[in-house]
C-alpha positions in Angstrom: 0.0 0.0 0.0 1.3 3.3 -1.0 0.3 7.0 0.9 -1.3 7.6 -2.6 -4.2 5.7 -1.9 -6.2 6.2 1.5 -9.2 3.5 2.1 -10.9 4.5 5.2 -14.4 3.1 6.9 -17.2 5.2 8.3 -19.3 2.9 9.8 -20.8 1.3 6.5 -18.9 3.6 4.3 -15.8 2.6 2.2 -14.2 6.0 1.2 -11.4 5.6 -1.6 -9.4 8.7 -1.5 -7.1 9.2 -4.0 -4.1 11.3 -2.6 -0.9 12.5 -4.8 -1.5 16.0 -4.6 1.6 17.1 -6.1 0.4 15.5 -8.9 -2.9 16.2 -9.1 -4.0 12.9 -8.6 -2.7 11.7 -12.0 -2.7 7.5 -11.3 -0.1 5.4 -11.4 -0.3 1.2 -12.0 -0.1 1.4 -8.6 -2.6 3.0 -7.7 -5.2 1.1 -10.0 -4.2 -2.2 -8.1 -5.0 -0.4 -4.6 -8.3 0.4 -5.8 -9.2 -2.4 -8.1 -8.5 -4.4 -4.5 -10.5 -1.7 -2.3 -13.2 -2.5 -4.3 -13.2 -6.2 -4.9 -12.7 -6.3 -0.8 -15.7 -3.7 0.2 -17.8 -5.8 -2.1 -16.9 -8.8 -0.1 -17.4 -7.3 3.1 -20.8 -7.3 4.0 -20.1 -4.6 6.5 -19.5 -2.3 3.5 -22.7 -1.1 1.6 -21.4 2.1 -0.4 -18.0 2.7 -1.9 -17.1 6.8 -1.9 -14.5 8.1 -4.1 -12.8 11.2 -3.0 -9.8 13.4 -4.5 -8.2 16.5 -2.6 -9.1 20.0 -3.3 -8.7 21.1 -6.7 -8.1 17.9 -7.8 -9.8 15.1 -8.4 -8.4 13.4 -11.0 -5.7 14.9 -13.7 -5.8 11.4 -15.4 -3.7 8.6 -16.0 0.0 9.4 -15.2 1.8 10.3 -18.4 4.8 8.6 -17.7 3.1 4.9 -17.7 2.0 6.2 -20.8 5.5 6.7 -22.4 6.8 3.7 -20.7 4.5 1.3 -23.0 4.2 4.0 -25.9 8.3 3.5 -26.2 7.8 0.0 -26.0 7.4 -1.3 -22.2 4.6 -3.7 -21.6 1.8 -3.5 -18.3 -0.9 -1.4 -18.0 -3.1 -4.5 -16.7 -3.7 -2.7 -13.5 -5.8 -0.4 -15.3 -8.1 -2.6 -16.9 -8.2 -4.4 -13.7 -9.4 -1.9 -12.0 -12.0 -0.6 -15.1 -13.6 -3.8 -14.6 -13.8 -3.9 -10.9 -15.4 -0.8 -10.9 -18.4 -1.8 -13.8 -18.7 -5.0 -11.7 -19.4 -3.8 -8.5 -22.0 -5.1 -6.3 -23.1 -2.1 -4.2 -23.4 1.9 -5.1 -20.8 4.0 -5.8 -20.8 7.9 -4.9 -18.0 9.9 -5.7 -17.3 13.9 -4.8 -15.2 15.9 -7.4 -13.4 18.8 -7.0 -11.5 20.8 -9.5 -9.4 18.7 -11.8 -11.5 16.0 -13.4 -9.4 14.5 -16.8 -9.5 11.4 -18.7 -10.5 8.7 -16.0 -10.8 11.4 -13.6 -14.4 11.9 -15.5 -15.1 8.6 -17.1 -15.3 6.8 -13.2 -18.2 9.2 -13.0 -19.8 7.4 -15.7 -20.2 4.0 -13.6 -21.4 6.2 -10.4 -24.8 6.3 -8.7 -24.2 9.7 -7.8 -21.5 12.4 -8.3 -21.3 15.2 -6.6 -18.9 18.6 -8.2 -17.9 21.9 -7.0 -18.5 25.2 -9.0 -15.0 24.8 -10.1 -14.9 21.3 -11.4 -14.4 20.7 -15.3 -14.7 17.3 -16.4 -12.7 16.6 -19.9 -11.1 13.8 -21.7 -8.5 14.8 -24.5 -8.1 10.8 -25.3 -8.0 12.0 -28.9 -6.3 14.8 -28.5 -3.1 12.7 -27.1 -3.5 10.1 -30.4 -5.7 7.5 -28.1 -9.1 6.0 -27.2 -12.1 6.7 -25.2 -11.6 4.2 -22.4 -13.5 2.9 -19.0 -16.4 2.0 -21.4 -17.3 5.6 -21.8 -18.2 4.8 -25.8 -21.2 3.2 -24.4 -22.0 5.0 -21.2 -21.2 8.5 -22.5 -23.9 8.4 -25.7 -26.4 6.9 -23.0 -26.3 9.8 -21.0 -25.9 13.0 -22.9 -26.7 11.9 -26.3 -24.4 11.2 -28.8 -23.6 14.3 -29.5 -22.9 15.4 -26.5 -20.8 12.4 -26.4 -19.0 13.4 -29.2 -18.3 16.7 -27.4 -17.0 15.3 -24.7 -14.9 12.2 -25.9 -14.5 13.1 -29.3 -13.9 17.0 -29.5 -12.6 17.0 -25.8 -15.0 19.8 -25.0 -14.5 20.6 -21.1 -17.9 20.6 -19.4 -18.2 22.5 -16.4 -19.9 21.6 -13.5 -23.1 23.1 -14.6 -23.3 21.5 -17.8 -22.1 18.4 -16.2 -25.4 19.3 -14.1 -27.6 19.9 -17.1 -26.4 17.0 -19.1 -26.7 14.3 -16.1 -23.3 13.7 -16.2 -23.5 14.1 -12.5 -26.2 14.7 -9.7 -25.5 17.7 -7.6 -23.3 20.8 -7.4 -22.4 21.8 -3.8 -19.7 24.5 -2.6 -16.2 23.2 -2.3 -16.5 23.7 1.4 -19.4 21.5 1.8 -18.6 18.7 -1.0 -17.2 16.1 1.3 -20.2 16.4 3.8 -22.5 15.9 1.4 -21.3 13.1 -0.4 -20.5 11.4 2.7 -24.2 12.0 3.5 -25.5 11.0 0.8 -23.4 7.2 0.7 -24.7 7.1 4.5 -28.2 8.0 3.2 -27.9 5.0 0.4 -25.9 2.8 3.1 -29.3 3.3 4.9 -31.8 1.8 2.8 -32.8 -1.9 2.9 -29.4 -3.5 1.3 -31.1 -7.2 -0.9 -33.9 -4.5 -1.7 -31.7 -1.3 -3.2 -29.2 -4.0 -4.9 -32.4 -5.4 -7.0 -33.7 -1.8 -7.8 -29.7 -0.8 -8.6 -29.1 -3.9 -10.7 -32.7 -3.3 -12.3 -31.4 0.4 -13.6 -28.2 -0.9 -14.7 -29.2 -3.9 -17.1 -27.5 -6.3 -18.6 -23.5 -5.6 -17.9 -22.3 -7.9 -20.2 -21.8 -5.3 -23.3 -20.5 -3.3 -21.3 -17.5 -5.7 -20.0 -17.4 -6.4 -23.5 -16.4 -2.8 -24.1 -13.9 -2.2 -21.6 -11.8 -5.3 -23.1 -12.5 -3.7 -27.2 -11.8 -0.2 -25.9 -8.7 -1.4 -23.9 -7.1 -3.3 -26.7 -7.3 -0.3 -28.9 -5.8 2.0 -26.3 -2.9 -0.3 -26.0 -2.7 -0.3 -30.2 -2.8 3.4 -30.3 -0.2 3.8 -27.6 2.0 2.2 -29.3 1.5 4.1 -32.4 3.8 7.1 -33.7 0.7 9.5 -33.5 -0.3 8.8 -30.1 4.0 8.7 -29.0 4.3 12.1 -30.9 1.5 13.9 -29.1 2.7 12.4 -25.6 5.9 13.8 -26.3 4.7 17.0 -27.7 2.3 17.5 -24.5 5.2 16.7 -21.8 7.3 19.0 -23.9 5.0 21.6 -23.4 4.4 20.5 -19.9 8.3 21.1 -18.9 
């Protein structure tokens, strides 16, 4: 376990925190393996009836960390981790609540896809420049995303990269609520106590109800991860990494 990833209980609550700050939470393999294993063990756990993903302020998510990226883009393998932890989190048994703040890129907005409820700030833009960098939509959002704004607001988002703040988030049901950044953690932590409230056999049969059949979308997850591995190996997607940590130094 690394100080990157904090799992802490309340009561019935499994919070997830994600916690490189100096990074902006961009995720390492690492990290995917704590949380693929957080949530395989809170489903387990029968204490555990919500699972709560958290970032730190300003920062949810900046995405996947760039230099795994390169790694396999200059010809490393790995990268399981990741699609370990994609399917964990379309598999999972009991609700999922997340709170985002700020920064929300790449997964840091597709996880959204797969929650019951997300909760932003004011100041939260979610984005996903897959193209942009040469690659994929990934985390199944080629299904999810057209099912919930359309597809073309899909398109916007996955395709153009468009940045939708929280508002339009709000207006397109990409999340649920938008709360102050001073009250975000309360009320998501409310909310998952709220859900870890209700009669557990009884929610999981509405929940699984809503959801449907999963099995197209584990099938996507494995078609959407084998051409993200294709493409980042290609020379477009390993020129616009390089071009983007260029710019970044």
């Amino acid at each position: 376990m690394s100080d990157h990833i904090v799992i802490e209980r309340q009561d019935a609550v499994q919070i997830i925190r994600m916690n490189r700050p100096d990074k902006k939470n961009a995720i390492t393999r690492a990290m995917y393996a704590e949380m693929a294993s957080a949530l395989a063990a809170g489903d387990a756990d029968k204490a555990v009836r919500v699972h709560v993903f958290l970032g730190v302020p300003g920062a949810f998510s900046a995405g996947n960390d760039l230099a795994d990226f390169m790694t396999i883009a200059t010809g490393g393998e790995g990268g399981g981790e990741v699609w370990d932890f994609l399917l964990a989190l379309a598999r999972t048994e009991k609700p999922v609540v997340s709170g985002v703040d700020g920064i929300a890129v790449g997964i840091g907005t597709t996880i959204n896809l797969h929650c019951d409820l997300t909760f932003a700030t004011p100041r939260t833009v979610f984005r996903t420049p897959f193209v942009d960098l040469g690659l994929v939509p990934e985390a199944g959002s080629s299904l999810l995303a057209p099912q919930v704004l359309g597809r073309q607001g899909a398109f916007a988002l996955l395709g153009l990269g468009e940045g939708f703040a929280a508002e339009r988030a709000l207006a397109a049901g990409l999340i649920y609520k938008v709360v102050a950044e001073d009250e975000l953690e309360a009320a998501t932590l409310a909310a998952a106590r709220d859900i870890a409230a209700k009669p557990p056999e009884a929610l999981k049969i509405a929940r699984d109800l809503m959801r449907g059949d999963r099995s197209e979308l584990f099938a996507r997850i494995k078609v959407e991860g084998e051409h993200f591995r294709a493409r980042l190996k290609s020379d477009e997607a390993r020129a616009a990494l390089v071009a983007f940590m260029t710019r970044k130094k």
